[in-house]
Biopython code that builds the backbone (N, CA, C, O; Angstrom):
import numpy as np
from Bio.PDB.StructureBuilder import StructureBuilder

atoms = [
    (1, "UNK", "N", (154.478, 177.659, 93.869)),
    (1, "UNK", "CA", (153.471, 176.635, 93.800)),
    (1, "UNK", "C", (153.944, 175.566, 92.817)),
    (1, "UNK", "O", (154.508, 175.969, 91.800)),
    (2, "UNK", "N", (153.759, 174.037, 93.024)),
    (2, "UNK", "CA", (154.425, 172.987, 92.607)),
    (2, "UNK", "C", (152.995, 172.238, 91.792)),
    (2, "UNK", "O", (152.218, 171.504, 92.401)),
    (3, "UNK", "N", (152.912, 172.439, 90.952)),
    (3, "UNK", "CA", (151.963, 171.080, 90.437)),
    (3, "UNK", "C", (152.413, 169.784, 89.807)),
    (3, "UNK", "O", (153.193, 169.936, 88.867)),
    (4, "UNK", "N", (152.137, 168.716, 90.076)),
    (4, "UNK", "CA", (152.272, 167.355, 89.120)),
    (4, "UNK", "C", (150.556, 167.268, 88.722)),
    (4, "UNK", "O", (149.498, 167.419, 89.332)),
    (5, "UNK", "N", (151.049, 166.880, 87.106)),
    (5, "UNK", "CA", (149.974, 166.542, 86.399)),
    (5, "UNK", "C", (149.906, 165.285, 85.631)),
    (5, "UNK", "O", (150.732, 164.379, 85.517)),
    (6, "UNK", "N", (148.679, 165.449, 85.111)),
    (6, "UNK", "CA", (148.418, 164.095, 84.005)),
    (6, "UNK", "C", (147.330, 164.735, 83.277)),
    (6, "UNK", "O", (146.657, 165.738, 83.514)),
    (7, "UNK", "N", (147.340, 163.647, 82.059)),
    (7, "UNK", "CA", (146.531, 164.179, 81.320)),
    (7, "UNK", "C", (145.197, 163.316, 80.735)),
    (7, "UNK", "O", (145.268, 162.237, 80.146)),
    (8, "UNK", "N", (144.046, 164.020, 81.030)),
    (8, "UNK", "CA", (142.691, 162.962, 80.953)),
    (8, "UNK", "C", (141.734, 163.423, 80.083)),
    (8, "UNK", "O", (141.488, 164.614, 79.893)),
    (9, "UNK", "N", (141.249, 162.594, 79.611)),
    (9, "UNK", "CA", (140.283, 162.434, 78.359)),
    (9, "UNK", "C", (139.140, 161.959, 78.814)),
    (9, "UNK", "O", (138.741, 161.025, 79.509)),
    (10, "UNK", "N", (138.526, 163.293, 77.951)),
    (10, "UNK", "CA", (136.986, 163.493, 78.493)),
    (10, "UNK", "C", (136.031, 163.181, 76.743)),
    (10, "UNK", "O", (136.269, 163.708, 75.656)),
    (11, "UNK", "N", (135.068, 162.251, 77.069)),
    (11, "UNK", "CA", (134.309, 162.019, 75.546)),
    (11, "UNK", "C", (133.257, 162.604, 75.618)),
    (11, "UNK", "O", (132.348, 162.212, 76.350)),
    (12, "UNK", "N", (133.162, 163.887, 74.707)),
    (12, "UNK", "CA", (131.628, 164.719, 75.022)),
    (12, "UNK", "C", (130.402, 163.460, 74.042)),
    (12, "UNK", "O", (130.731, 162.353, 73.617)),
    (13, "UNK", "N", (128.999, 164.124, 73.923)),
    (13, "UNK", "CA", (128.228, 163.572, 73.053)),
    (13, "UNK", "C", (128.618, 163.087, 72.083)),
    (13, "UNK", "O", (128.509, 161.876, 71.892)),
    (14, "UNK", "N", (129.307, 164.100, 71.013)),
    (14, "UNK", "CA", (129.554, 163.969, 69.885)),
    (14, "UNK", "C", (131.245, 163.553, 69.609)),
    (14, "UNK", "O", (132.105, 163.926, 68.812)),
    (15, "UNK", "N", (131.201, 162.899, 70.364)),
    (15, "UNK", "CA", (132.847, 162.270, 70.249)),
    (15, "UNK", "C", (133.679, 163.079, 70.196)),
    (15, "UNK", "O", (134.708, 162.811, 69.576)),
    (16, "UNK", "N", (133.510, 164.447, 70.876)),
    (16, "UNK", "CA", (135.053, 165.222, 70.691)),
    (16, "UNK", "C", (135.812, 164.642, 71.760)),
    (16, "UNK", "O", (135.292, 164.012, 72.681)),
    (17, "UNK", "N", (136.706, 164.795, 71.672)),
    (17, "UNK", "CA", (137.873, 164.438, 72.655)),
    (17, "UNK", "C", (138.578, 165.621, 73.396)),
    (17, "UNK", "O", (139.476, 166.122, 72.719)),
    (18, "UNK", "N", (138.416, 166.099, 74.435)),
    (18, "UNK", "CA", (138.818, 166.918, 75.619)),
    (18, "UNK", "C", (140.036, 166.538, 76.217)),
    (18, "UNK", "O", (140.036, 165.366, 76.592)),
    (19, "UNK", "N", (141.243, 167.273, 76.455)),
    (19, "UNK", "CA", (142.375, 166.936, 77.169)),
    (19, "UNK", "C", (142.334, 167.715, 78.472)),
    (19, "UNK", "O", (142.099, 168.915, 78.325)),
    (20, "UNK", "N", (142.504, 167.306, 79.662)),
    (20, "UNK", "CA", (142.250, 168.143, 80.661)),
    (20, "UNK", "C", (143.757, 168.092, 81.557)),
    (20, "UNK", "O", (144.473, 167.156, 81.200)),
    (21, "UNK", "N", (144.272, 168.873, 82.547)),
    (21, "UNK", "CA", (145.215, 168.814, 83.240)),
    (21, "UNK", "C", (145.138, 168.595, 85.055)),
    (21, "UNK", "O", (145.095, 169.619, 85.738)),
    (22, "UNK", "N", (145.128, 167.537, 85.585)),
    (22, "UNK", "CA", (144.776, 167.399, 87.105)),
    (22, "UNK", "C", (146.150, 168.067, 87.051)),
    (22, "UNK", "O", (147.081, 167.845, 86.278)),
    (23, "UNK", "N", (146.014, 169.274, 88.446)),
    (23, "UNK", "CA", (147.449, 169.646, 88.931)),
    (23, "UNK", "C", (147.031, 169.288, 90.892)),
    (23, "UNK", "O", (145.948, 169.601, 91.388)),
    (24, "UNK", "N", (147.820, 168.816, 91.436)),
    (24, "UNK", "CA", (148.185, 168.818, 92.563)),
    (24, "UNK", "C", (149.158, 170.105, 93.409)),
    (24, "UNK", "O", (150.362, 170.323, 93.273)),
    (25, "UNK", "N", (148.100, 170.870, 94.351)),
    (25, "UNK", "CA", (148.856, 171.637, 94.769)),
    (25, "UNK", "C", (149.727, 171.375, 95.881)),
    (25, "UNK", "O", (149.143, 170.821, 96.813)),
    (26, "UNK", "N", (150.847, 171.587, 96.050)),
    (26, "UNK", "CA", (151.846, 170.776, 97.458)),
    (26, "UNK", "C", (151.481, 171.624, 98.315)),
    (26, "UNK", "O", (151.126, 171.115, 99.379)),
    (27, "UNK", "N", (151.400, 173.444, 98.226)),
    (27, "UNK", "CA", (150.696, 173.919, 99.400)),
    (27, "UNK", "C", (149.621, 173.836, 99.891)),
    (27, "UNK", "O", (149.480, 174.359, 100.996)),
    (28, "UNK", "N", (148.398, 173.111, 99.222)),
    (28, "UNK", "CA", (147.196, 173.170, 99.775)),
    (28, "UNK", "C", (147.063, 171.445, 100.795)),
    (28, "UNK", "O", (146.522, 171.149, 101.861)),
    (29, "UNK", "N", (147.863, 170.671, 99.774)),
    (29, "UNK", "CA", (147.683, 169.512, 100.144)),
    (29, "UNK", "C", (148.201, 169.031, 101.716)),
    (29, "UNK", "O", (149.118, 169.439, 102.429)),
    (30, "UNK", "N", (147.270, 168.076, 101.880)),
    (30, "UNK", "CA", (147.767, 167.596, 103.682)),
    (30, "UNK", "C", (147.918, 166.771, 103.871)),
    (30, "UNK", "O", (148.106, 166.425, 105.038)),
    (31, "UNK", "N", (147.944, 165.655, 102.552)),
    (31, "UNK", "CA", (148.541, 164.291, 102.139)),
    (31, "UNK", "C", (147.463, 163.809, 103.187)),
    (31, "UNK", "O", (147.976, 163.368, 104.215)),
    (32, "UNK", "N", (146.344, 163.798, 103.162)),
    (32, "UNK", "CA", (145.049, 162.622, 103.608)),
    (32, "UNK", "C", (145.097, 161.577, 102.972)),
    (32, "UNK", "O", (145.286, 160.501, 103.538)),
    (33, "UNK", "N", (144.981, 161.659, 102.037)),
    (33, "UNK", "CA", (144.952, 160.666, 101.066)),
    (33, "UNK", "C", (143.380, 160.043, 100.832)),
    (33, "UNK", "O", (142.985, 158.938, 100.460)),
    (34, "UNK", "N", (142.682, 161.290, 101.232)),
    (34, "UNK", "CA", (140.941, 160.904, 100.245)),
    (34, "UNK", "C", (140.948, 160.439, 98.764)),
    (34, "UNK", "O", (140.449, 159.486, 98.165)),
    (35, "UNK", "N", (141.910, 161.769, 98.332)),
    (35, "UNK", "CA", (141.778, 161.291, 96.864)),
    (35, "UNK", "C", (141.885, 160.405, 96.367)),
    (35, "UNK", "O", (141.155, 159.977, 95.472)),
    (36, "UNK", "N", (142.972, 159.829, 96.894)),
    (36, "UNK", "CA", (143.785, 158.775, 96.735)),
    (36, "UNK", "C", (142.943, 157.286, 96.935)),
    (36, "UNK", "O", (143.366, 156.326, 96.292)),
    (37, "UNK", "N", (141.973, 157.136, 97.661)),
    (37, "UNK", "CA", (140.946, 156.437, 98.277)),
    (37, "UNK", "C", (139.673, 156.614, 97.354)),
    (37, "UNK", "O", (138.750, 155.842, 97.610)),
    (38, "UNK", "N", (139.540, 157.233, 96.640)),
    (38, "UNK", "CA", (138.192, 157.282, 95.800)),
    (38, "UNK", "C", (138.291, 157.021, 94.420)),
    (38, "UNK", "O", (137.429, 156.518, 93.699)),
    (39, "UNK", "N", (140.064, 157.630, 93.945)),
    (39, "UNK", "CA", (140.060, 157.301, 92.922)),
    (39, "UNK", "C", (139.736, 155.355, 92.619)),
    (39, "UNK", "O", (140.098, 154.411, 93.321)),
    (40, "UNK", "N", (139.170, 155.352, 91.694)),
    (40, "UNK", "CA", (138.927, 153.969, 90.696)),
    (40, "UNK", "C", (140.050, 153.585, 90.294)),
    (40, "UNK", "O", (140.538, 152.711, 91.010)),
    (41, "UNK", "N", (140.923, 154.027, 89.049)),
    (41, "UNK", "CA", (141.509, 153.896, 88.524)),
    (41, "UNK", "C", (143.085, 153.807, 89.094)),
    (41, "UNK", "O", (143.711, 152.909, 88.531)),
    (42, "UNK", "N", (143.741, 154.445, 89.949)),
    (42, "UNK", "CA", (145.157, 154.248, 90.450)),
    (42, "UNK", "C", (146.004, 155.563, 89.381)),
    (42, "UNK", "O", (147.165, 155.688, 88.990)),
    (43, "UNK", "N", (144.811, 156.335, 89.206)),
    (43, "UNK", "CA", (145.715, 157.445, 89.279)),
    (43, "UNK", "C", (146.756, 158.217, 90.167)),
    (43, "UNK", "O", (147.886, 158.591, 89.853)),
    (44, "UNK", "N", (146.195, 158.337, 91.163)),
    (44, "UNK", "CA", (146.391, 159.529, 92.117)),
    (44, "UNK", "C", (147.142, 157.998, 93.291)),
    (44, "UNK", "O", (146.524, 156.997, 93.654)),
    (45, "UNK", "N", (148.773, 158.417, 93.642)),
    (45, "UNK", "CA", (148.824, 157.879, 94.652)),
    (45, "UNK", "C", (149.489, 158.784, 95.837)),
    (45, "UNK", "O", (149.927, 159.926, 95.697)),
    (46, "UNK", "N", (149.463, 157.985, 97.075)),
    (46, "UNK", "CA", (150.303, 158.586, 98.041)),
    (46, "UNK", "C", (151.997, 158.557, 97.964)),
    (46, "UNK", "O", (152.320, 158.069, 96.880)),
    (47, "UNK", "N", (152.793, 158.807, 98.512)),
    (47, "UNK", "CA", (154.115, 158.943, 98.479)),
    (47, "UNK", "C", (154.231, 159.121, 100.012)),
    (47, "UNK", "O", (154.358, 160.257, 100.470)),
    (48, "UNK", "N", (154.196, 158.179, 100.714)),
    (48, "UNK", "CA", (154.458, 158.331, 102.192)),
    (48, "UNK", "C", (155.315, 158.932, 103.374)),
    (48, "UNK", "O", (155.212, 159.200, 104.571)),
    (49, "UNK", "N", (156.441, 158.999, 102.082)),
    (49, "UNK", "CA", (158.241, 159.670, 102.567)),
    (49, "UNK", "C", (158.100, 161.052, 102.498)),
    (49, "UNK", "O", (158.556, 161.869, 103.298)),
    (50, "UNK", "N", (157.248, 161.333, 101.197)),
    (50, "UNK", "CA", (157.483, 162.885, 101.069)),
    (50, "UNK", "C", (156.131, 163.561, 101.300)),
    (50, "UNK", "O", (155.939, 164.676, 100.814)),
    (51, "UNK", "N", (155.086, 162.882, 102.091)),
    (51, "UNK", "CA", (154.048, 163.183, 102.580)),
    (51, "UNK", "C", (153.188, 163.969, 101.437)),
    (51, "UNK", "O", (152.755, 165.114, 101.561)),
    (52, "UNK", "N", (153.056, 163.267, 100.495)),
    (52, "UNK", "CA", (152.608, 163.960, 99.048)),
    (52, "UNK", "C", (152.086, 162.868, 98.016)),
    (52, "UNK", "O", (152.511, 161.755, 97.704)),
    (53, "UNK", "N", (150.643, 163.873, 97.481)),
    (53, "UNK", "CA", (149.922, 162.581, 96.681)),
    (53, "UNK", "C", (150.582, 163.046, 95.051)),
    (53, "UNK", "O", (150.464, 164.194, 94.620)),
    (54, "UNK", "N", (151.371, 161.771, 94.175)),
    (54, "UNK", "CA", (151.052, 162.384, 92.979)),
    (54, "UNK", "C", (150.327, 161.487, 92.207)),
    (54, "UNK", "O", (149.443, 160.804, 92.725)),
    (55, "UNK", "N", (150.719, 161.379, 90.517)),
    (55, "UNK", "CA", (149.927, 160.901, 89.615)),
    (55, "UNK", "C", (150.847, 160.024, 89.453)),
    (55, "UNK", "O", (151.988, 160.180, 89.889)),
    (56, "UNK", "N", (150.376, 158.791, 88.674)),
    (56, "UNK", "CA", (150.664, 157.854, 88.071)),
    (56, "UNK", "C", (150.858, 157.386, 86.996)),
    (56, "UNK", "O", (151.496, 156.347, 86.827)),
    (57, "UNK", "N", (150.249, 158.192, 85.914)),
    (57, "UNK", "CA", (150.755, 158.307, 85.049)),
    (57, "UNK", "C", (149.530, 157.152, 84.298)),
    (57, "UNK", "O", (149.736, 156.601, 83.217)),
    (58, "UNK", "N", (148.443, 156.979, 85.014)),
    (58, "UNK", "CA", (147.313, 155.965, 84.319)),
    (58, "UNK", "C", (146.055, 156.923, 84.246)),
    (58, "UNK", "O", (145.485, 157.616, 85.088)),
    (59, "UNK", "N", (145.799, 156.620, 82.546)),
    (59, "UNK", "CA", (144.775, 157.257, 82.647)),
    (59, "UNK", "C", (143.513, 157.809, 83.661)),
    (59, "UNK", "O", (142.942, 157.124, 84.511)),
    (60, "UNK", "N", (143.304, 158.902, 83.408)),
    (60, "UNK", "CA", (142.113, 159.206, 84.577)),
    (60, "UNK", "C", (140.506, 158.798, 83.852)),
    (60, "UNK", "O", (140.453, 158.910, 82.627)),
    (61, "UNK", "N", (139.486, 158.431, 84.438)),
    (61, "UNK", "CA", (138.119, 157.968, 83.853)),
    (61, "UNK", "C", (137.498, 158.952, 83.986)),
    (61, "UNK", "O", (136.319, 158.671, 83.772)),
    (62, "UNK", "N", (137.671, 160.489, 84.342)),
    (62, "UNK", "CA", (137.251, 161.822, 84.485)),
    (62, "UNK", "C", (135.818, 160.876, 85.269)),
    (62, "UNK", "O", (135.029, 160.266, 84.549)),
    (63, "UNK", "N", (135.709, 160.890, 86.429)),
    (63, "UNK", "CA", (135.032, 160.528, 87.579)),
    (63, "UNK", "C", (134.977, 161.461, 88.563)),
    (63, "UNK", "O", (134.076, 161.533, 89.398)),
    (64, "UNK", "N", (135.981, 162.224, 88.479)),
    (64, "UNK", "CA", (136.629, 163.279, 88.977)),
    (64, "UNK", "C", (136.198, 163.642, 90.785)),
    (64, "UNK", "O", (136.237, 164.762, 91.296)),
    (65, "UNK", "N", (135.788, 162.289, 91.512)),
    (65, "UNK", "CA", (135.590, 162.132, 92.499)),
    (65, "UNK", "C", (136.476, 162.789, 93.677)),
    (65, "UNK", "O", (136.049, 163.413, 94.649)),
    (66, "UNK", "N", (137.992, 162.456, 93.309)),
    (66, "UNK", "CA", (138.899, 163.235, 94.191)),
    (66, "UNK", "C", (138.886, 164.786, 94.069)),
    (66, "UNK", "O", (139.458, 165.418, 94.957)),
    (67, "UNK", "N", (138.207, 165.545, 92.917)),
    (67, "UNK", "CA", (138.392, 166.779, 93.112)),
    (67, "UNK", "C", (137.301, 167.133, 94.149)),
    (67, "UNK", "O", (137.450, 168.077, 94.925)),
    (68, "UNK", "N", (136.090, 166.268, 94.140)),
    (68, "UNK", "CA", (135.259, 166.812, 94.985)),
    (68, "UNK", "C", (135.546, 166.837, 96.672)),
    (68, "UNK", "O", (135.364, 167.629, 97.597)),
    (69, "UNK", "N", (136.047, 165.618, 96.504)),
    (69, "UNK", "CA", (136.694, 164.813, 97.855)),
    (69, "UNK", "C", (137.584, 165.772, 98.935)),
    (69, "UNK", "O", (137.585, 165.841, 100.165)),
    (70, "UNK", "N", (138.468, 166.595, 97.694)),
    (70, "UNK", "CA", (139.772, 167.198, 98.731)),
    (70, "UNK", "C", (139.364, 168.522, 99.845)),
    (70, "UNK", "O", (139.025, 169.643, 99.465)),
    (71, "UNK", "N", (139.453, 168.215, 100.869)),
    (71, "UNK", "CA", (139.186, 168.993, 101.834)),
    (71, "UNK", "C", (139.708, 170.546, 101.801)),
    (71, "UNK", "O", (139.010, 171.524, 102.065)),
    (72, "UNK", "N", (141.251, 170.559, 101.373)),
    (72, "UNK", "CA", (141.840, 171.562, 101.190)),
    (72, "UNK", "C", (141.679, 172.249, 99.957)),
    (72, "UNK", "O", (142.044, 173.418, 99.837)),
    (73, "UNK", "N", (141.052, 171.470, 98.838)),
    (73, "UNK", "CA", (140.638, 172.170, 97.342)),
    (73, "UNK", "C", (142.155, 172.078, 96.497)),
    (73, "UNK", "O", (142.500, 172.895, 95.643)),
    (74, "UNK", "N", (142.763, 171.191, 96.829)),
    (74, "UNK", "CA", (144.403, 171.012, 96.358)),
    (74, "UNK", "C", (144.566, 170.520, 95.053)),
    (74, "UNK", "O", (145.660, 170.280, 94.542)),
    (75, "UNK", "N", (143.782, 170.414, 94.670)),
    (75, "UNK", "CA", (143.719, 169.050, 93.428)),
    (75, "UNK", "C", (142.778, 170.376, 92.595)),
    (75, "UNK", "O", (141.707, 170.745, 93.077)),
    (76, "UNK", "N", (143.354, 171.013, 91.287)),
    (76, "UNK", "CA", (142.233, 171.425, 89.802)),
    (76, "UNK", "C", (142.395, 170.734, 88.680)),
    (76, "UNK", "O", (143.365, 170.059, 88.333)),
    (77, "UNK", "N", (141.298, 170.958, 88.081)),
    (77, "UNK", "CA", (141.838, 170.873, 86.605)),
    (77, "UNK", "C", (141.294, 171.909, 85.682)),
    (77, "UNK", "O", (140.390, 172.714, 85.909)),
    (78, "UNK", "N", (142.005, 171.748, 84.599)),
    (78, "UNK", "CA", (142.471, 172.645, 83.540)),
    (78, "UNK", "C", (142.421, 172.252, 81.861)),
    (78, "UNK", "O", (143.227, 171.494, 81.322)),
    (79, "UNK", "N", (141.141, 173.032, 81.081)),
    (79, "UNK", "CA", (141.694, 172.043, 80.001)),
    (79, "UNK", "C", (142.615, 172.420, 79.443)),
    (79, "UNK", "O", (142.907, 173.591, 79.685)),
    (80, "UNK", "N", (143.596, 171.593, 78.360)),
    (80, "UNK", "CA", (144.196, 171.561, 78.013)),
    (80, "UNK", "C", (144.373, 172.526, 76.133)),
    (80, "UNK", "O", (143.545, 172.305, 75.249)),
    (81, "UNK", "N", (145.246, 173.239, 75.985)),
    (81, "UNK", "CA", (144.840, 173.561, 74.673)),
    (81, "UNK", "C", (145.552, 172.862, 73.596)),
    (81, "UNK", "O", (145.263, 173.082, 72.420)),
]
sb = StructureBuilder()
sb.init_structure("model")
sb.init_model(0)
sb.init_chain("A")
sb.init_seg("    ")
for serial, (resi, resn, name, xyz) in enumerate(atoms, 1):
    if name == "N":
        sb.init_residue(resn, " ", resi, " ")
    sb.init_atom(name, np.array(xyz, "f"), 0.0, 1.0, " ", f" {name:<3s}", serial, name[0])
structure = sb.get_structure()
């Protein structure tokens, strides 16, 4: 199992700061590219050649719309320690 990640910051009430890990799974994924379509921000892109969504390396707004989005459940996250 292959993940690409990034790393996103979550601001609770009290200003803690949360690091979380989006991983992309290559076996679950079917390169739709929902996620890719909901995200806001231009995190998450397609890769058309290798039929595979990764990250971008831009912050995520923890919106976390594409996790709900993915049909196959390909996309977790993880916090970070």
């Amino acid at each position: 199992m292959t993940y690409h990640t990034l790393v996103c910051i979550l601001s609770i009430d009290w200003g803690d700061i949360i690091n979380y890990t989006i991983g992309v799974n290559e076996e679950k994924c079917i390169a739709c590219g929902i996620c890719v379509r909901v995200c806001p921000t231009g995190t998450l892109e397609m890769d058309r050649k290798k039929g595979m969504v990764y990250n971008t390396g831009i912050e995520c707004d923890n919106l976390w719309g594409c996790i709900y989005s993915c049909p196959t459940r390909a996309l977790e996250i993880s916090e970070v320690a």
